[in-house]
C-alpha positions in Angstrom: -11.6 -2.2 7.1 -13.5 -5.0 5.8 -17.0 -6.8 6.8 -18.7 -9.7 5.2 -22.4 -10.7 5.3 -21.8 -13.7 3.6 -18.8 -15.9 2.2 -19.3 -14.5 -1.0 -19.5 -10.6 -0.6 -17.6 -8.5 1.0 -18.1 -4.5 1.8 -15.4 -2.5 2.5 -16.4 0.3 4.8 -13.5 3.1 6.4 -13.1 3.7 9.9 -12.3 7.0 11.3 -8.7 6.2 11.4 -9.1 4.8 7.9 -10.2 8.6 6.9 -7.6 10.2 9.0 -4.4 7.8 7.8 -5.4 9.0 4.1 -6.4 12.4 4.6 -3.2 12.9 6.4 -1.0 10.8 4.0 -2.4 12.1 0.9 -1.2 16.0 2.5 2.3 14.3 2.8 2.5 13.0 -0.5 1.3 16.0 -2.4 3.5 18.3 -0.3 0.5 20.2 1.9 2.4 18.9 4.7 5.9 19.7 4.4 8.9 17.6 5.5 9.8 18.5 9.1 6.1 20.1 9.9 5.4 19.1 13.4 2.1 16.9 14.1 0.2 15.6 17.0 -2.2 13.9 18.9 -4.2 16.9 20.1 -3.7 19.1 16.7 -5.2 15.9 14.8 -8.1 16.0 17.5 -8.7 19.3 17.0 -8.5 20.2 13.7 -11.1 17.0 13.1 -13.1 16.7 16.4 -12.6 13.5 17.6 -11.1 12.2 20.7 -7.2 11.7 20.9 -7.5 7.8 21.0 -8.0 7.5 17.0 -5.4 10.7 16.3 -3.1 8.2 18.1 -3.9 5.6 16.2 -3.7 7.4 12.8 -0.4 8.8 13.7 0.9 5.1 14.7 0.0 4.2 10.9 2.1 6.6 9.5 4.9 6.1 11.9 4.7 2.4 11.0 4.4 3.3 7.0 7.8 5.8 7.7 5.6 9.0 6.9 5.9 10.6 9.9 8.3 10.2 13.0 9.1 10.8 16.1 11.5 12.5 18.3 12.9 14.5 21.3 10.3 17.2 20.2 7.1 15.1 19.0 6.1 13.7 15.8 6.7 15.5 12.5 6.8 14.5 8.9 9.7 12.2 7.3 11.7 13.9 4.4 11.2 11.2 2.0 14.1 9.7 -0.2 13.2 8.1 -3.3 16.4 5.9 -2.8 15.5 5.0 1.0 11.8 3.8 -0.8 13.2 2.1 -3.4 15.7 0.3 -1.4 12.8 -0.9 0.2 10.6 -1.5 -2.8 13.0 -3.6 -4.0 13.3 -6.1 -0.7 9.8 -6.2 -0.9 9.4 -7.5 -4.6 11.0 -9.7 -4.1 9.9 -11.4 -1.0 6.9 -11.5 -1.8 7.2 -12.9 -5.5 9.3 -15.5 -3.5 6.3 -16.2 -0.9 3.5 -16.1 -3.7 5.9 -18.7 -6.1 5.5 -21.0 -3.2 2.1 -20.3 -2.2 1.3 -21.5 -5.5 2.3 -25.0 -5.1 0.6 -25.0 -1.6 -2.8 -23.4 -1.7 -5.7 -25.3 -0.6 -9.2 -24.6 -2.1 -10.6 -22.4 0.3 -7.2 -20.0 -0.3 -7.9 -20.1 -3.6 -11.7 -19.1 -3.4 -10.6 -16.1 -1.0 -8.2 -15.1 -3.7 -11.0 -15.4 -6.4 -14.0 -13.5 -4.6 -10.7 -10.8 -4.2 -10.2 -10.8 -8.2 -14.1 -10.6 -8.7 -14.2 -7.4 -6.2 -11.5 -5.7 -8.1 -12.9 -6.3 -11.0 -16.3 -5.0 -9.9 -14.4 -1.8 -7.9 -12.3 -1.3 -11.5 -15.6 -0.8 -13.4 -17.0 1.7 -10.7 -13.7 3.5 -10.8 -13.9 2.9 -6.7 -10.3 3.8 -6.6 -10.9 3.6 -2.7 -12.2 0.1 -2.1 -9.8 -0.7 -5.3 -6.6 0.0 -2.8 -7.8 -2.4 0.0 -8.7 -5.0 -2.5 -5.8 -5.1 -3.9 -3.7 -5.1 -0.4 -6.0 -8.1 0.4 -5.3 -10.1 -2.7 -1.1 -9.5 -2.6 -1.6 -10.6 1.2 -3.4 -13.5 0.0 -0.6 -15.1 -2.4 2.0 -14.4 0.3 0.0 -16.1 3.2 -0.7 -19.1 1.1 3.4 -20.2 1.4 3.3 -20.9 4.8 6.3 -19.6 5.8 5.9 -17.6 9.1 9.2 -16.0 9.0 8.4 -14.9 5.4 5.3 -13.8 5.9 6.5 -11.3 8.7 9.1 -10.5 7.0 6.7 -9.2 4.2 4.1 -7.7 6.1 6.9 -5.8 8.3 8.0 -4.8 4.6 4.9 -3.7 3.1 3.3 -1.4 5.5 6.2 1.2 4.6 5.5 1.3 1.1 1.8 0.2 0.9 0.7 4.1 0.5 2.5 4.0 -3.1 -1.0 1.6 -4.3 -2.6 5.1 -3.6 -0.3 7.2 -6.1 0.1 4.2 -9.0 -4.0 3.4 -9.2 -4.5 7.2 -9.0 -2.8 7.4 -13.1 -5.0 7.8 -15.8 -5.6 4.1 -17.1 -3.6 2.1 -14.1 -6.8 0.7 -12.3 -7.6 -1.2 -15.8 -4.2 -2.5 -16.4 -3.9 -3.4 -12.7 -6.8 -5.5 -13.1 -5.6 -7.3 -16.2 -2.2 -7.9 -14.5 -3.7 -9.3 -11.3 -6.4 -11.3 -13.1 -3.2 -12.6 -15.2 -1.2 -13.3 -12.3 -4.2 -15.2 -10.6 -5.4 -17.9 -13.4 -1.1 -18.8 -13.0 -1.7 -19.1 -9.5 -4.6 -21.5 -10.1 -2.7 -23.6 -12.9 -0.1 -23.8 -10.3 2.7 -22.4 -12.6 5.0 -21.3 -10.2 7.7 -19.7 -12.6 5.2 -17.6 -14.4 3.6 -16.3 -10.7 6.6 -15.0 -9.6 7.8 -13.7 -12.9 4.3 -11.8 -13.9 4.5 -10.6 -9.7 8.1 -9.5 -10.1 7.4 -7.4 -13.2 3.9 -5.8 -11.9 5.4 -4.4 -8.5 8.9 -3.6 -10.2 6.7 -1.2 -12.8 4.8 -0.3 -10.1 7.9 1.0 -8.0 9.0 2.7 -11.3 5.6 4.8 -11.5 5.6 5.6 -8.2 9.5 6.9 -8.6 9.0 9.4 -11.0 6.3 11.1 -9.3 8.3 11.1 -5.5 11.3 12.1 -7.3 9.5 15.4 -9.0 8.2 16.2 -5.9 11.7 15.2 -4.1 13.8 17.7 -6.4 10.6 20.3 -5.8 11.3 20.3 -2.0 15.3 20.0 -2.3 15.0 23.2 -4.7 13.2 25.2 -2.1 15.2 24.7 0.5 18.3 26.3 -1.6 16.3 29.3 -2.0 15.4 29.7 1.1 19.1 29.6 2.3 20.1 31.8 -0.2 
């Protein structure tokens, strides 16, 4: 969640159902909570004392990112598949390299500053190894190239994409060294942007979220073959 106080700074400040969509998808991702574990409403309430209007809407997040999910019973947690996330991964790359190519050769001069202030606040979150207000940055600035082409269709297409796999910013910026060479890729991917080189945007794009995908790959598949491994023992 964002506020600004003036059109040059911008603080970026969680909500409760900020906290609760990463606490919760941060025990998903590092196996707390195991594939199949029930969740709900009034156990989210509970467990962090808050009313069952912001549970709700933390649980809506991670049905809408494909963590969790519901049926005949209630909400529990997806068993991910590293080829279900890269299919998607994939789609998404390239969409948005597509949109952000385009964008190039269309964005106006307020766009651009936007996308600047965003390069300048990722560059100031790098240095104070923020890795918090790092992730929303850089979900602002990838919005950013994307909105710039205009293309409605494309744009939903994108954001429909992208709030699936947005959680994997949290596991690639969380490697030793990543929130430095993200920066140098996104500063790199913005001054082509600028010069409107079009080819080089979507190439430098296509090759920082395919690396990306790859990083985030290795880790879900260790933890994939961890869980898979379990449940053999357990039916032995």
């Amino acid at each position: 969640m964002k506020s600004s106080i003036n059109s040059r700074i911008t603080i970026y400040r969680e909500t409760i159902v900020d906290q609760l969509v990463r606490i919760l998808q941060n025990r998903i991702l590092n196996g707390e909570l195991k594939p199949k574990t029930r969740i709900s409403e009034a156990g989210v309430a509970k467990e962090f004392g808050i009313s069952r209007v912001p549970a709700r809407e933390a649980l809506q997040r991670l049905e809408d990112m494909k963590l969790i999910k519901k049926n005949h019973l209630g909400r529990e947690v997806t068993e991910l598949s590293p080829e279900e996330f890269k299919e998607t991964y994939e789609l998404k790359n390239v969409i948005e390299a597509y949109g952000a190519m385009h964008g190039a050769m269309k964005a106006q001069a307020d766009e651009i500053a936007k996308i600047r202030s965003t390069v300048n606040l990722m560059e100031k979150f790098t240095s104070e190894n923020d890795l918090n207000s790092l992730r929303y940055i850089n979900y602002e600035f990838h919005d950013l190239l994307v909105s710039c082409c205009r293309n409605k269709l494309l744009i939903d297409t994108y954001q429909s994409l992208v709030k699936q796999i947005r959680w994997a910013t949290s596991l690639s910026l969380e490697l030793p060294m990543r929130p430095k060479e993200s920066f140098r890729e996104h500063k790199e991917i913005f001054e082509a942007f600028i010069n409107k080189n079009a080819k080089k945007v979507r190439v430098l794009l296509e090759k920082h979220s395919n690396e990306n995908m790859k990083r985030v790959l290795s880790q879900m598949e260790k933890k994939w073959n961890s869980h898979q491994q379990s449940i053999k023992k357990k039916r032995k």
